[in-house]
FIRO-819732 format. One record per atom (N, C-alpha, C): atom name; x, y, z negated; residue in one letter. Coordinates in Angstrom, 1 decimal. Layout:
<atoms>
CA  X  Y  Z  a .
...
</atoms>
This chain:
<atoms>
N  10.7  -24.2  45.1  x .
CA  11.1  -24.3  43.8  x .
C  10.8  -23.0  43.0  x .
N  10.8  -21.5  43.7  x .
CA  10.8  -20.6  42.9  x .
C  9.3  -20.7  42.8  x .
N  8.5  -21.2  43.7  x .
CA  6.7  -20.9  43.3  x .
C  6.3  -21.7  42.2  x .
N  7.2  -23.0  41.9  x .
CA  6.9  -23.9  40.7  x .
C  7.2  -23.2  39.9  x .
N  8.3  -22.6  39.1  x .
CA  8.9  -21.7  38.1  x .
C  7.9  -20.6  37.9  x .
N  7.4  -19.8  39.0  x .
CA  6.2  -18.9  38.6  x .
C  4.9  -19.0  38.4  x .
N  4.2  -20.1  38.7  x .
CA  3.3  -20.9  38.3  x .
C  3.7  -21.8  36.7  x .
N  4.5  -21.9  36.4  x .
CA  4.6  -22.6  34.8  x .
C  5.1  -21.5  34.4  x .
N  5.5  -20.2  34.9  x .
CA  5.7  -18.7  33.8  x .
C  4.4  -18.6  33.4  x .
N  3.8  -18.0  34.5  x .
CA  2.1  -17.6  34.7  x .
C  1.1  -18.5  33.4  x .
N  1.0  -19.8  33.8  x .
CA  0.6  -20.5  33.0  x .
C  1.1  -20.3  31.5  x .
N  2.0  -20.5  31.0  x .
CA  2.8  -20.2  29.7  x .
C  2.2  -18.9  29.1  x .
N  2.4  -18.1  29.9  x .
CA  2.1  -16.4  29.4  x .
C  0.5  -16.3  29.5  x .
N  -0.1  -16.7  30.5  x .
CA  -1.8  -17.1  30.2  x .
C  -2.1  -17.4  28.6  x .
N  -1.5  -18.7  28.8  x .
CA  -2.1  -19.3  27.3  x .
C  -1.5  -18.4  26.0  x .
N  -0.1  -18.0  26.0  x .
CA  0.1  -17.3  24.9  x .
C  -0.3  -16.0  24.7  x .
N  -1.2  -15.3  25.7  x .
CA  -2.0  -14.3  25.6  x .
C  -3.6  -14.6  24.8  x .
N  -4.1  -15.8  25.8  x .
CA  -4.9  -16.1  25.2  x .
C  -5.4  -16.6  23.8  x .
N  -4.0  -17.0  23.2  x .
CA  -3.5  -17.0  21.7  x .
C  -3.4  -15.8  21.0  x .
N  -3.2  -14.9  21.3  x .
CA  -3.2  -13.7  20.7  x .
C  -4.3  -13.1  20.9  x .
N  -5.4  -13.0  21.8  x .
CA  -6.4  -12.5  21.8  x .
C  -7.3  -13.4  20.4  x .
N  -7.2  -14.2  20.5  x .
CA  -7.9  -15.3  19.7  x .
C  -7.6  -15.0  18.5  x .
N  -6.5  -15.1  17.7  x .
CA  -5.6  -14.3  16.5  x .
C  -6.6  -13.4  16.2  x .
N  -6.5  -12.0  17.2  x .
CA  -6.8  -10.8  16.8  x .
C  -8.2  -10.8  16.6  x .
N  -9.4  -11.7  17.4  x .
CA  -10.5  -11.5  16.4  x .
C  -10.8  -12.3  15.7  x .
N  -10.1  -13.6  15.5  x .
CA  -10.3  -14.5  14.4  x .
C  -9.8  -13.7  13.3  x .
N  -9.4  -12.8  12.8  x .
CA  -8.7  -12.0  11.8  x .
C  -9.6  -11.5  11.3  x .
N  -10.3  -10.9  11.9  x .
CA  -11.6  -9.6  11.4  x .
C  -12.8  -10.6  10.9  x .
N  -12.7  -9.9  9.7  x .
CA  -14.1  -10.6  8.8  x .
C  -14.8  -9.5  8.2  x .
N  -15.9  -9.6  8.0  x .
CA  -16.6  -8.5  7.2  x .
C  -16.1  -8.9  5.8  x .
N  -15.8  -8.2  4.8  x .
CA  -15.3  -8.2  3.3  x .
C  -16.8  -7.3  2.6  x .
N  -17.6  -7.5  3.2  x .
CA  -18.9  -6.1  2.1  x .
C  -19.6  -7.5  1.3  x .
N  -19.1  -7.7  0.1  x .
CA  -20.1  -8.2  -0.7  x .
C  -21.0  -7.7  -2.1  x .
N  -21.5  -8.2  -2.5  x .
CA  -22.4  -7.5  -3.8  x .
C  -21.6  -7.3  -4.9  x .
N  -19.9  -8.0  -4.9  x .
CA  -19.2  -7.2  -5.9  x .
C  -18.4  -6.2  -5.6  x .
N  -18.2  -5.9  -4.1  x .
CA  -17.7  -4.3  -4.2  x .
C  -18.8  -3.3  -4.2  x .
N  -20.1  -3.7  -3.9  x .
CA  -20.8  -2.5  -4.1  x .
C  -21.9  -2.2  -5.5  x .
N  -21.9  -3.0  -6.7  x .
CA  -21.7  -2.6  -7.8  x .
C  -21.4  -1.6  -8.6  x .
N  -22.2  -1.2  -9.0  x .
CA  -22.0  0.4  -9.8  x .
C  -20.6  0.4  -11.1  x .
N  -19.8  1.7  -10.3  x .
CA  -18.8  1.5  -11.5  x .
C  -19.8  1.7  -13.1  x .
N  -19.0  1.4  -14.3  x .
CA  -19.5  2.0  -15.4  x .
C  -18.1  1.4  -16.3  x .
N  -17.7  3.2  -16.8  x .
CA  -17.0  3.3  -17.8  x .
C  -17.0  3.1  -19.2  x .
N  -16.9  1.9  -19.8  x .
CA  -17.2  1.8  -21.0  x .
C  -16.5  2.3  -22.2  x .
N  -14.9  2.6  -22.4  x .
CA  -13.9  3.3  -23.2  x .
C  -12.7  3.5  -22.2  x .
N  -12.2  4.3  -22.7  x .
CA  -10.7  5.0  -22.2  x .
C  -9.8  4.6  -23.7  x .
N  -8.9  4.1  -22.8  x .
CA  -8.1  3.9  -24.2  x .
C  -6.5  4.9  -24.0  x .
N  -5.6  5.1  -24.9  x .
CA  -4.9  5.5  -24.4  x .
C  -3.5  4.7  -24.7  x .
N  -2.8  4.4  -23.8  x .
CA  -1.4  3.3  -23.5  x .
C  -0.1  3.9  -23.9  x .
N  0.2  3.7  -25.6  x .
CA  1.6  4.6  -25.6  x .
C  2.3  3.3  -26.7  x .
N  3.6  3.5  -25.9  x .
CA  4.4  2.1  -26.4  x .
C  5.3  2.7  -27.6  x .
N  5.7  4.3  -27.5  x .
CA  6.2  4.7  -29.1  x .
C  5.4  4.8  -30.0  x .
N  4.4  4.6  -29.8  x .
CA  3.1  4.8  -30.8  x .
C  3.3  3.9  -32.1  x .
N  2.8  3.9  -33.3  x .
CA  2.9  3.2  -33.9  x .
C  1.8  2.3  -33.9  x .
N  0.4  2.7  -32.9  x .
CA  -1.1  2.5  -32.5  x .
C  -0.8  2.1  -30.8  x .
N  -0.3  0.9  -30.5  x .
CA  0.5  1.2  -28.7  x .
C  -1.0  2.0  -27.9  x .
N  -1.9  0.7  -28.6  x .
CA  -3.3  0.9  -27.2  x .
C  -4.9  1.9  -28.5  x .
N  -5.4  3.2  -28.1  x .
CA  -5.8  3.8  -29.4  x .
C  -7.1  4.0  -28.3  x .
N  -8.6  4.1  -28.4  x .
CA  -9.2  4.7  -27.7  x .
C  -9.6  6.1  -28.2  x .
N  -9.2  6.8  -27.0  x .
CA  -9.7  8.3  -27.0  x .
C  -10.8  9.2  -25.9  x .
N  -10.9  10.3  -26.2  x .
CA  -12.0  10.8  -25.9  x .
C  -11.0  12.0  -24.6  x .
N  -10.0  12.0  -24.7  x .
CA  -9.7  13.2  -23.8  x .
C  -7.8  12.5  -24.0  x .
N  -7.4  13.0  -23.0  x .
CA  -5.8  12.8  -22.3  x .
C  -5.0  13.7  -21.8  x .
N  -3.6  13.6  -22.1  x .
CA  -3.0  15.1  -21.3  x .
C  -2.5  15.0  -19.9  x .
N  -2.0  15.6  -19.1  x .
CA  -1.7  14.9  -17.8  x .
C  -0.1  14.4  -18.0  x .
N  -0.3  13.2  -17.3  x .
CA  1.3  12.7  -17.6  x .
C  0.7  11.7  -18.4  x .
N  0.1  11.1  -19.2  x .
CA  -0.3  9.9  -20.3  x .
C  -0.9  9.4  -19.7  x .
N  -0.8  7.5  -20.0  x .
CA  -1.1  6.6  -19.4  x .
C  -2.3  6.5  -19.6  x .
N  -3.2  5.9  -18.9  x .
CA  -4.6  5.3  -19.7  x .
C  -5.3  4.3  -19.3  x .
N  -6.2  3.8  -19.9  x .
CA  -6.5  2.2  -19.4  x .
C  -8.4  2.1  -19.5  x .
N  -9.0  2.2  -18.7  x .
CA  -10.3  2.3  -18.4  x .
C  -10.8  1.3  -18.5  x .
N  -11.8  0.6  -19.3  x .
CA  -12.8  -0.4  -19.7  x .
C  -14.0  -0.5  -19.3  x .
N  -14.2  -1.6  -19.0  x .
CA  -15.7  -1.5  -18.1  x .
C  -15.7  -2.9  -17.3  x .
N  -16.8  -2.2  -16.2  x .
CA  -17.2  -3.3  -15.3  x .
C  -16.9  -2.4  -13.7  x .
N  -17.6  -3.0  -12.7  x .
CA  -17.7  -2.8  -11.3  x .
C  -16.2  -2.4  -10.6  x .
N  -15.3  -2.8  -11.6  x .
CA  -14.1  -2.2  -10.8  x .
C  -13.5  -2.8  -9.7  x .
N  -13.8  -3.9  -9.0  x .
CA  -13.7  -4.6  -7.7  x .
C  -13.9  -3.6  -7.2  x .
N  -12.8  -4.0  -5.9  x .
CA  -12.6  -3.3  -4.7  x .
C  -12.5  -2.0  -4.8  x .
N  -12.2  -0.9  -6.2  x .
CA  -11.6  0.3  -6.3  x .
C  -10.5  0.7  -5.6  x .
N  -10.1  1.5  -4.7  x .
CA  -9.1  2.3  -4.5  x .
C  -8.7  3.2  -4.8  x .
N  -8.9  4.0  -5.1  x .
CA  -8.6  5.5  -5.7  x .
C  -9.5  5.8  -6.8  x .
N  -8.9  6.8  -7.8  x .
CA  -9.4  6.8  -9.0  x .
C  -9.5  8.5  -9.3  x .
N  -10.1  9.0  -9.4  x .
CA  -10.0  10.6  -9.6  x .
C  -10.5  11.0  -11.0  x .
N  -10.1  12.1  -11.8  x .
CA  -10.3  12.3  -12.8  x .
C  -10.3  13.9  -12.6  x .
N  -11.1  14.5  -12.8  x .
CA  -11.9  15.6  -12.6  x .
C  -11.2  16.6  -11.1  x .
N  -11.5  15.9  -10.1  x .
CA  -11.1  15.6  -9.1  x .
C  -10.1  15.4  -8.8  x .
N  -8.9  15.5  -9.2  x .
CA  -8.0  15.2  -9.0  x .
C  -7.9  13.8  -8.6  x .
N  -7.2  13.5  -7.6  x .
CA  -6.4  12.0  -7.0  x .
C  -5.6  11.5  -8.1  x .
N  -5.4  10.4  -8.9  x .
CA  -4.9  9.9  -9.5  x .
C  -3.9  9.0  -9.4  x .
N  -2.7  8.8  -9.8  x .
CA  -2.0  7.2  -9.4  x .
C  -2.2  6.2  -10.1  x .
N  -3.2  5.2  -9.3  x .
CA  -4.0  3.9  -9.3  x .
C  -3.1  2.4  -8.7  x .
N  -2.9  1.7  -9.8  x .
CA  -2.5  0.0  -9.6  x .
C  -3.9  -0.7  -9.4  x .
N  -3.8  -0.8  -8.3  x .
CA  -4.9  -2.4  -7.9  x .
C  -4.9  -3.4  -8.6  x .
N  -3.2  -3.9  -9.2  x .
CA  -2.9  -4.8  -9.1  x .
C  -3.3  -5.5  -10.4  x .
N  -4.0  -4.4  -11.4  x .
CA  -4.2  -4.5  -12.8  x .
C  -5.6  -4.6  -12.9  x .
N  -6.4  -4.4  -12.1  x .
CA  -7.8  -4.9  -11.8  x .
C  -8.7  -6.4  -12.0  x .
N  -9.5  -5.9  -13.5  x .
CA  -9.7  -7.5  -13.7  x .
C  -11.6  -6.7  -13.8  x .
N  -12.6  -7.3  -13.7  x .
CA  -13.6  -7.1  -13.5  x .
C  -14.5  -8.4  -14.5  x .
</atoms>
């Protein structure tokens, strides 16, 4: 009785391994297409101020601390955004191309 019980453990835990092996490389896809590698190009900077009596105004220069809203193209698949080197804090989630 106990070799039946370890043979249908054995069995069980085989196949649910071999479910998870399967998972883990069915998951992995290459993501490199011709729209993430696309040359950025900045067309206008605008600047985003909601006391403004002008909310959205384009400008040529920003202070630190002010919002700003970058116009253009190639911006798929951007992560990080730097402005004269500095690391910037970047929403993905506002990303239209």
């Amino acid at each position: 009785m106990k070799n039946i019980n370890f043979k249908s453990l054995l069995s069980i835990l085989t196949f649910v391994a071999s479910a998870v092996f399967a998972f883990m490389f069915n998951s992995c896809e290459n993501n490199d297409d011709k729209a993430t590698s696309a040359p950025v190009k900045i067309t206008k900077v605008y600047l985003e101020d909601a006391q403004s009596s002008v909310p959205d105004r384009e400008v040529t220069f920003a202070r630190l601390g002010q919002t700003i809203r970058l116009e253009g193209s190639g911006f798929t698949g951007v992560t990080k955004v730097y402005i004269n080197g500095y690391d910037n804090y970047f929403n993905p989630v506002f990303v239209t191309d």
